[in-house]
Backbone as a ProteinNet text record, in pm:
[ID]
protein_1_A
[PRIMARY]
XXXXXXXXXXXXXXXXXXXXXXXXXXXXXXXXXXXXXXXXXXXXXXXXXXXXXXXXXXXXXXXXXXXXXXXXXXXXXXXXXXXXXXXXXXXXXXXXXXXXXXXXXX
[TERTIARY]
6397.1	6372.1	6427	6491.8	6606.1	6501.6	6505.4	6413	6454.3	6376.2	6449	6513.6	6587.4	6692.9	6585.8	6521.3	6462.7	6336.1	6268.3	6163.8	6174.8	6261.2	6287.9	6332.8	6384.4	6398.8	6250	6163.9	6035	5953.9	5962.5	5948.5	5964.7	6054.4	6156.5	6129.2	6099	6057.4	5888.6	5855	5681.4	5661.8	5753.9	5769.8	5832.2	5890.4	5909	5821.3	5725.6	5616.9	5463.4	5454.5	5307.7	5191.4	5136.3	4998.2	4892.5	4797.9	4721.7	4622.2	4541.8	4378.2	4287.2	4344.7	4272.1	4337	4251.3	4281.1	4408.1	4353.6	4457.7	4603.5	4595.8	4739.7	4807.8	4751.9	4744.6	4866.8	4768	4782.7	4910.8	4931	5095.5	5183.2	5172.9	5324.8	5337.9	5260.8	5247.3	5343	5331	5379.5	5506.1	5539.8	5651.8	5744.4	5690.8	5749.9	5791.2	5730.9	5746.2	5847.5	5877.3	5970.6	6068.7	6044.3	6187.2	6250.4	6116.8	6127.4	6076.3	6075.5	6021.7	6044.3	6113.4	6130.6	6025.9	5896.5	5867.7	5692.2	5706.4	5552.6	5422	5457.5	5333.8	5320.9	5405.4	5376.9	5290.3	5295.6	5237.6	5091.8	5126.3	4962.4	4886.9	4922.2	4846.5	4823.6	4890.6	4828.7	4737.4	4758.4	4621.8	4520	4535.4	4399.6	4348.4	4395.8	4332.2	4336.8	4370.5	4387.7	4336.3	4377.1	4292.8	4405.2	4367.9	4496.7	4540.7	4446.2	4502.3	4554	4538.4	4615.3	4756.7	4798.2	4905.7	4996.2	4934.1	4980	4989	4915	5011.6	5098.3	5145.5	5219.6	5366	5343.3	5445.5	5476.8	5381.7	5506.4	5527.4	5472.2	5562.6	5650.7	5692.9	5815.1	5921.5	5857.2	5964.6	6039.2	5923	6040.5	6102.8	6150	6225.2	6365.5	6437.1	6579.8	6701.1	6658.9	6749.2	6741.6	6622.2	6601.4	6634.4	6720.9	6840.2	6700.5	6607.2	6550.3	6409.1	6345.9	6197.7	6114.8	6150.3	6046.7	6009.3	6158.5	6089.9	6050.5	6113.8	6058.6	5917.2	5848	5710.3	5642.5	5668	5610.6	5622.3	5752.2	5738.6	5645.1	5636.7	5557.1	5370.9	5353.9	5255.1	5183	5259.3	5250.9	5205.1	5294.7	5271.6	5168.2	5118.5	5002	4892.9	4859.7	4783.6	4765.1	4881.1	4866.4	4776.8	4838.4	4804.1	4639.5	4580.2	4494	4374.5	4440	4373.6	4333	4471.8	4466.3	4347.2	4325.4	4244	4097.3	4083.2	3906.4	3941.4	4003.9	3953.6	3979.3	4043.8	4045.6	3872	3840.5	3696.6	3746.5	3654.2	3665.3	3590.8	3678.3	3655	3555.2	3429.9	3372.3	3369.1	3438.7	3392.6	3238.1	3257	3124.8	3037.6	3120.4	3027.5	2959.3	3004.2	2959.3	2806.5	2861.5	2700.6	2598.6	2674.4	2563.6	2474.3	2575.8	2479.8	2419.7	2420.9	2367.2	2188.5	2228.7	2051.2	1981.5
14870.3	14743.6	14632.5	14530.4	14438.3	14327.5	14290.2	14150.8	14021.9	13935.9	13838.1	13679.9	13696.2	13599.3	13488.9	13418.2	13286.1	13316.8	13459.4	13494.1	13522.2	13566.8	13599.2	13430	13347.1	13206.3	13152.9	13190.4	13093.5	13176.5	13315.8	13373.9	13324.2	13298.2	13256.2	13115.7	13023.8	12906.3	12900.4	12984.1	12993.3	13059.4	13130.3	13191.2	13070.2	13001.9	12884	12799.2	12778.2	12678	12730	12656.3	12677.8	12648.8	12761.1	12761.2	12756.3	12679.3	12616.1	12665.6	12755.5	12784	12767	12769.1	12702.8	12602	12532.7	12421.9	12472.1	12588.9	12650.1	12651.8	12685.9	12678.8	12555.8	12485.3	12288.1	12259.7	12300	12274.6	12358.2	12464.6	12525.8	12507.2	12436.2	12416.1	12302.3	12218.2	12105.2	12085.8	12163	12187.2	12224.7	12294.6	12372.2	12235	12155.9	12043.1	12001.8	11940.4	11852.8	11899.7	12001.9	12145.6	12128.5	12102.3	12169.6	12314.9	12360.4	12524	12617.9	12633	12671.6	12832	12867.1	13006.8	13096.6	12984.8	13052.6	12987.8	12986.8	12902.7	12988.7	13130.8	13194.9	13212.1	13206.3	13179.1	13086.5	12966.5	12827.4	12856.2	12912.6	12916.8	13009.9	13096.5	13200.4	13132.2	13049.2	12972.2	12861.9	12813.2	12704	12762.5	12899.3	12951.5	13030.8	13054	13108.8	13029.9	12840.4	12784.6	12674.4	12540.2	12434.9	12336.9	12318.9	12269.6	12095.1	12028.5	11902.9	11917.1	12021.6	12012.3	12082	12149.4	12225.4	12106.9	11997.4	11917.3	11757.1	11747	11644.9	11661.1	11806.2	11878.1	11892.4	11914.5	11928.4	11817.7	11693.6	11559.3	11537.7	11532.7	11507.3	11513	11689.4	11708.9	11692.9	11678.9	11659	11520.2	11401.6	11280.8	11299.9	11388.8	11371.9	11469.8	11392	11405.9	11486.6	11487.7	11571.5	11768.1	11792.2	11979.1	11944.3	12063.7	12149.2	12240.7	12322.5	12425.1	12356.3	12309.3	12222.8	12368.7	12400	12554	12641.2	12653.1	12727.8	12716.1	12535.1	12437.1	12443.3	12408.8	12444.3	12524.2	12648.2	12756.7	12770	12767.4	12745.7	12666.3	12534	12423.2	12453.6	12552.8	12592.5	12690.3	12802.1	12920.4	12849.7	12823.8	12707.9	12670.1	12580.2	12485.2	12627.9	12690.6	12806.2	12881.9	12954.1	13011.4	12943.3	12779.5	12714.8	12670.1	12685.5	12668.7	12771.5	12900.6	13052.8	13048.8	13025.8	13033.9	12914.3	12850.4	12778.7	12757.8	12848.3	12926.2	13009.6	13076.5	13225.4	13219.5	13082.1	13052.5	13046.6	13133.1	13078.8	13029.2	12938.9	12896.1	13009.3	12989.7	13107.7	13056.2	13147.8	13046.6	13198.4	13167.8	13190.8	13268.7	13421.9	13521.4	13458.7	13359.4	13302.8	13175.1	13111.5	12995.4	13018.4	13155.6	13185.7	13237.2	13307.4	13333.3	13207.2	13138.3	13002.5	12967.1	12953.7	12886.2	12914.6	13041.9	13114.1	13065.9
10097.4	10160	10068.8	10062.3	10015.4	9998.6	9873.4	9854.8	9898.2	9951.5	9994.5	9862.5	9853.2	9737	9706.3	9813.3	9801.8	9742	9751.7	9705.1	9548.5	9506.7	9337.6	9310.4	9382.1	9319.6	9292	9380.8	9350.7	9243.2	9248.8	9115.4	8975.6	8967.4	8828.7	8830.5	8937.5	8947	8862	8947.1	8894.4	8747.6	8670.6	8553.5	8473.6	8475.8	8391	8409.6	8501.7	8428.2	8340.9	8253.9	8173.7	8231.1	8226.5	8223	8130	8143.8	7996.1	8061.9	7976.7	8004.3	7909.3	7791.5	7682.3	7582.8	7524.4	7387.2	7359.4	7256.9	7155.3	7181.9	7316.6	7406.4	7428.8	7455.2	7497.9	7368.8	7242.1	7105	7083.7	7117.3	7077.6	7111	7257	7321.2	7284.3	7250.4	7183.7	7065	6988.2	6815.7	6861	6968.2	7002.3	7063.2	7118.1	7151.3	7065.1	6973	6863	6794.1	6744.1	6652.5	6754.9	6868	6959.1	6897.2	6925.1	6929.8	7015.3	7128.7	7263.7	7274.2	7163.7	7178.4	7109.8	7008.1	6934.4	6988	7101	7133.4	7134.9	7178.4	7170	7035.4	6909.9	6762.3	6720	6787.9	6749.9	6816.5	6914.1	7046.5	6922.5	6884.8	6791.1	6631.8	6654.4	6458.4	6514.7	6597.9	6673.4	6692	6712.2	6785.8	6652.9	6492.6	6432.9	6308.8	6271.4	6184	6266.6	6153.3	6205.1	6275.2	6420.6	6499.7	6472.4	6394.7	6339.5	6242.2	6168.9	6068.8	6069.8	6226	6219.1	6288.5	6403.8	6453.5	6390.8	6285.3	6232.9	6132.1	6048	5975.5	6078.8	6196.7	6303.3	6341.4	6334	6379.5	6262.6	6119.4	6001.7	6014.7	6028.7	6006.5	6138.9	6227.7	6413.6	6331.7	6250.1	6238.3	6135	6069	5912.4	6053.3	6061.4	6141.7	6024.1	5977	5819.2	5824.3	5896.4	5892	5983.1	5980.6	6123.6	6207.4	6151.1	6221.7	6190.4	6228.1	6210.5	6235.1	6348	6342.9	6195.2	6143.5	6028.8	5952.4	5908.7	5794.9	5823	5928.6	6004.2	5890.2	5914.8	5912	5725.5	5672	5547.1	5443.8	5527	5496.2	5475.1	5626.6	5661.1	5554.8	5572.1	5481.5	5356	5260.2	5132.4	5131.5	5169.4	5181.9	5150	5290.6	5271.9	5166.2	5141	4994.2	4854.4	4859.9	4716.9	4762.3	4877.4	4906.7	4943.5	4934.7	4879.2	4721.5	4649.4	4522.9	4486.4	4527.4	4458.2	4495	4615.5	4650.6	4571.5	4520.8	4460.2	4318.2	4277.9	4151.2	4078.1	3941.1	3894	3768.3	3715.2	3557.1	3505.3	3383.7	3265.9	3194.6	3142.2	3019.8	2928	2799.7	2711.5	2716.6	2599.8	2591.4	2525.3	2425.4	2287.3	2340.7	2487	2483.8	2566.8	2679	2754.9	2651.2	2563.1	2439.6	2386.3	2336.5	2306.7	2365	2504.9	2599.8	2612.1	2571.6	2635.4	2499.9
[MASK]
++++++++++++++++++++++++++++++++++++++++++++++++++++++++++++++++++++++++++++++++++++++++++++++++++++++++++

């Protein structure tokens, strides 16, 4: 049975638009805008939905206005990553004290 042509057009019509059912999502295509990176949106939908989304979205218009990075998407993500890391390292950083000084102490 032969599909009808106009029926796979409204298909492909209805497959290019977004559907938003939650925040998190709102928040990725969002970032994906901003980046003019649309290829990588369910990336962005998945760091909104497991990081903190003001802080991924004003990191993403930072960098949307610096007109100088060629690929904002990955600068993104580099930028992102970074931050995170130096911000692990420094919850899990403890001060050292000295054996001789808790000794004194007691």
């Amino acid at each position: 049975m032969p599909i009808d042509p106009t029926y796979m057009d409204e298909l492909k019509k209805r497959g290019a638009e977004s559907k938003v059912y939650v925040k998190y999502q709102l928040t990725g295509l969002h970032i994906a805008e901003l980046l003019d990176d649309k290829a990588h949106k369910a990336l962005f939908m998945r760091l909104a939905k497991q990081h903190d989304e003001t802080k991924l979205v004003s990191l993403a218009k930072s960098i949307s206005e610096n007109h100088t990075i060629k690929n904002k998407g990955a600068y993104f993500m580099k930028v992102f990553f970074a931050e995170e890391k130096t911000q692990k390292n420094k919850s899990h950083t403890k001060t050292y004290t000295p054996t001789w000084k808790k000794l004194s102490q007691s």
